[in-house]
C-alpha positions in Angstrom: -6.4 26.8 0.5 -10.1 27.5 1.0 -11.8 27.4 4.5 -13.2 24.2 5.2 -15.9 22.6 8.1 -14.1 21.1 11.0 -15.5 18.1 10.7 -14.9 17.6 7.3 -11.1 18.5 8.2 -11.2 15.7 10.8 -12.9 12.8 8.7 -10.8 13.2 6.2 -7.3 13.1 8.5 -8.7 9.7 9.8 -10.0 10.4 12.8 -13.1 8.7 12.6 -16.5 8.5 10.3 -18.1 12.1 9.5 -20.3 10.9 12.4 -17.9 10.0 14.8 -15.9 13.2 14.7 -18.9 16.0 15.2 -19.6 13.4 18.4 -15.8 14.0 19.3 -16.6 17.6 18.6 -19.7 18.2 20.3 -17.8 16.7 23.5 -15.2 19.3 23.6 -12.6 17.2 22.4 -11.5 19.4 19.4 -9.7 22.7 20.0 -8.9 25.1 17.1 -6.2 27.2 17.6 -5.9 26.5 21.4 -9.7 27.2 21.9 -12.0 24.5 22.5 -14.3 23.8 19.2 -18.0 22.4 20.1 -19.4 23.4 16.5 -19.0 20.7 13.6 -19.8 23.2 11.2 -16.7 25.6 12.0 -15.1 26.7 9.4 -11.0 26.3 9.8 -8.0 26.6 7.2 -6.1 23.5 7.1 -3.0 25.4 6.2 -3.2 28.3 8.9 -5.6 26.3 11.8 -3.5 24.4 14.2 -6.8 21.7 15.1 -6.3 19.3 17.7 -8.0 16.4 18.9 -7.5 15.3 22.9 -4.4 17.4 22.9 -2.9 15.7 19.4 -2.2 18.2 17.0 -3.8 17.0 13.6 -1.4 17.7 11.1 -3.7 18.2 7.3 -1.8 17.3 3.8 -4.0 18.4 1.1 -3.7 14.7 -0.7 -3.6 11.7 1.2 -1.5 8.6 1.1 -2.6 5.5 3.1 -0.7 1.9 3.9 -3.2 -0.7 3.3 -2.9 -4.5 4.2 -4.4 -6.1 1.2 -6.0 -9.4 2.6 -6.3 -12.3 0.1 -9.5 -12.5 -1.8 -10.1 -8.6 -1.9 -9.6 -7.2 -5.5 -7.4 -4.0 -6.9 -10.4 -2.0 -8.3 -12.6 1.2 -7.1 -16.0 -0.7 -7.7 -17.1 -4.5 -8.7 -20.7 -5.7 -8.9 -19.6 -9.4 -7.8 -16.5 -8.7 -5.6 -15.0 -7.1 -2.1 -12.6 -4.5 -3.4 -9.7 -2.7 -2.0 -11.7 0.7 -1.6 -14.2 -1.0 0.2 -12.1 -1.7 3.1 -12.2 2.8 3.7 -15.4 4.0 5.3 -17.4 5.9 2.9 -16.3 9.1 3.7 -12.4 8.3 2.5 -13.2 7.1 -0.4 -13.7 10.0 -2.7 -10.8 10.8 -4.9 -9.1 7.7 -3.7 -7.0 4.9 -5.8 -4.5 2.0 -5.7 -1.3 2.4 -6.7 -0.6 -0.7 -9.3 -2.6 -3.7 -8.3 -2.4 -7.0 -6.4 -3.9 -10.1 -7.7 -6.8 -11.0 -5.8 -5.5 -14.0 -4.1 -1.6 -11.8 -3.1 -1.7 -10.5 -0.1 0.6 -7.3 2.1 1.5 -3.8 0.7 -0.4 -1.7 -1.5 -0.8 2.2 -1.6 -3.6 3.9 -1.7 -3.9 7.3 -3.0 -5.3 10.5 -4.4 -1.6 11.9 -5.8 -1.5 10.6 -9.3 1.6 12.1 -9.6 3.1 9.2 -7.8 1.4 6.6 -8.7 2.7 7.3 -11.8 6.4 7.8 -10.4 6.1 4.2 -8.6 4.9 2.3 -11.8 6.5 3.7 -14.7 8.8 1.3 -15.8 11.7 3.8 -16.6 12.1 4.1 -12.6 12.5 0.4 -12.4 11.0 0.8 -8.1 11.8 -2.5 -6.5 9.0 -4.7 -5.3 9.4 -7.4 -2.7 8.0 -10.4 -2.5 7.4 -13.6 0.1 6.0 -16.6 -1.2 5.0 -20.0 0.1 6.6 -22.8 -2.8 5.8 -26.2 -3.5 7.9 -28.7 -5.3 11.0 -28.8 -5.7 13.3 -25.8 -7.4 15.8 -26.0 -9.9 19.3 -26.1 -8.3 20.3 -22.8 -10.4 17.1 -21.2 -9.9 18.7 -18.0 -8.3 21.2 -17.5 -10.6 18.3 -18.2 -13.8 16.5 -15.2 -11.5 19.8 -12.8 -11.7 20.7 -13.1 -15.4 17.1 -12.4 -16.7 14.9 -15.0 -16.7 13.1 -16.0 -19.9 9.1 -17.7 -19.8 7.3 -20.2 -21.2 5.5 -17.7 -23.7 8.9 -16.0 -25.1 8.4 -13.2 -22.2 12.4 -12.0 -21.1 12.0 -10.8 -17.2 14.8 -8.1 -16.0 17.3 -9.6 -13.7 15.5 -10.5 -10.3 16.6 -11.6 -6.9 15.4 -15.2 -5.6 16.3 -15.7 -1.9 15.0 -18.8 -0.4 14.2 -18.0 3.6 12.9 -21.4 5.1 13.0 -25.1 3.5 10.4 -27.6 4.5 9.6 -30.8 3.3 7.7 -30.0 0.7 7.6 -26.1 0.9 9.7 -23.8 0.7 9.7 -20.3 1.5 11.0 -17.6 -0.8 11.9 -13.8 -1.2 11.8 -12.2 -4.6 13.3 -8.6 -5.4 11.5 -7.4 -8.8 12.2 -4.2 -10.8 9.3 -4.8 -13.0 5.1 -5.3 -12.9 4.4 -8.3 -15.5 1.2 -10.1 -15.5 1.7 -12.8 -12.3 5.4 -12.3 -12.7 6.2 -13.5 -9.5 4.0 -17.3 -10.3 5.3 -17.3 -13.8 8.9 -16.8 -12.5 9.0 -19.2 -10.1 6.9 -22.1 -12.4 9.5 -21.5 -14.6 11.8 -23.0 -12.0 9.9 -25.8 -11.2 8.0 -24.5 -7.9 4.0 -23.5 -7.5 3.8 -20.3 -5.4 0.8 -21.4 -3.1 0.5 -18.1 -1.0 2.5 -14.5 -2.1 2.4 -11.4 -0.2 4.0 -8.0 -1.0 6.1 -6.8 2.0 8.2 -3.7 0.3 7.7 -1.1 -2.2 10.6 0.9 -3.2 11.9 2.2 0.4 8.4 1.6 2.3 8.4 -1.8 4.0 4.8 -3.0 4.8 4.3 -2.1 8.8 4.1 -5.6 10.8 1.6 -4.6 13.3 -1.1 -3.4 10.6 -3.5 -6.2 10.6 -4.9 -7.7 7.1 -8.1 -5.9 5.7 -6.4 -2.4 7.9 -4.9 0.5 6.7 -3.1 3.8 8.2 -1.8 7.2 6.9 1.8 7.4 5.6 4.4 9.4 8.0 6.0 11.8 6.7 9.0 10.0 6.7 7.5 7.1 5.0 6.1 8.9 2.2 9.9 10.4 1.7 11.1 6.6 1.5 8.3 6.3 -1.6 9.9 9.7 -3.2 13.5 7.9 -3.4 14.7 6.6 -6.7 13.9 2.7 -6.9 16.1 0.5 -4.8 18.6 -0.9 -6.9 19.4 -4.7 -7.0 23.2 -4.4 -7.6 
């Protein structure tokens, strides 16, 4: 691919703002090809340069996936006059190119992807592929007895709308909440809150915690984010996860 400036290269692997890297490279930090690098303007070949940063060997895909822990109140869009969005939460520098794959309402929480491969978000949403989505919710009131096996056979809503068969696991029972997993195949409009009203119960909090293979990392704090590992971005390459 063409040359490119090192500290380009480096911003965009996440190593810090456009700023913060030609700092990093000014200091010596940053060798190229074994050779220390002091110039920011260098021009390297991501696929033939081996660049390194204190040592660490900066490996360079040439589209980027990134992990992000949606925090409640943040919405699913590239740009809103009145609201936080999910591309806010990358520095400036990240942004171009950028995109979420699907969307989380603003007021769900945990896993959403964040790309520039539209090749894949395509591959995750289309509903021929049927990917799994996992869900933990916070219920009140008080669910229908049969509520899991309503869930299994196909559950049918309010407004006519048939869901495909789902899995309902409850994980904790409180006094007057409980909490819940749900296993989708699909992406209706608030499928998971319409589901489980449909059962008698108000989801009061939801978070996504798995998309296909890729299970949301615990330690990424809400409002963070992080590059894919390689063997993470295989997991997202897998046929959906089957409900069975």
């Amino acid at each position: 691919m063409p040359r490119m400036r090192l500290d380009k290269l480096l911003a965009h692997l996440s190593c810090g703002s456009r700023k913060e890297v030609q700092a990093m490279i000014r200091s010596g930090r940053v060798q190229v090809d074994g050779a220390v690098q002091t110039d920011p303007a260098a021009k390297v070949d991501p696929d033939e340069s081996q660049v390194a940063l204190d040592g660490a060997v900066q490996g360079y895909r040439a589209q980027r996936y990134y992990m992000l822990n949606k925090p409640a109140g943040v919405i699913t869009a590239n740009r809103d006059d009145r609201h936080e969005t999910v591309l806010g939460l990358f520095p400036a520098e990240l942004r171009r190119g950028l995109f979420a794959v699907g969307r989380l309402d603003k007021d769900t929480e945990g896993l959403l992807i964040v790309t520039d491969d539209g090749a894949l978000s395509h591959a995750l949403m289309s509903p021929a592929r049927h990917v799994s989505k996992v869900y933990e919710a916070a219920v009140e009131g008080a669910l229908a007895p049969d509520a899991a096996e309503r869930f299994a056979a196909g559950l049918g809503l309010k407004d006519g709308t048939v869901c495909r068969p789902a899995r309902l696991e409850v994980l904790a029972q409180q006094a007057e909440r409980t909490q819940v997993r749900v296993t989708l195949r699909e992406g209706k409009y608030h499928q998971v809150k319409r589901m489980i009203a449909a059962v008698g119960g108000t989801v009061v909090q939801l978070r996504r915690v798995q998309l296909g293979g890729l299970t949301l990392d615990p330690a990424l704090p809400a409002g963070a984010f992080r590059e894919l590992t390689e063997a993470e971005l295989a997991l997202l390459q897998q046929p959906g996860v089957q409900l069975g």
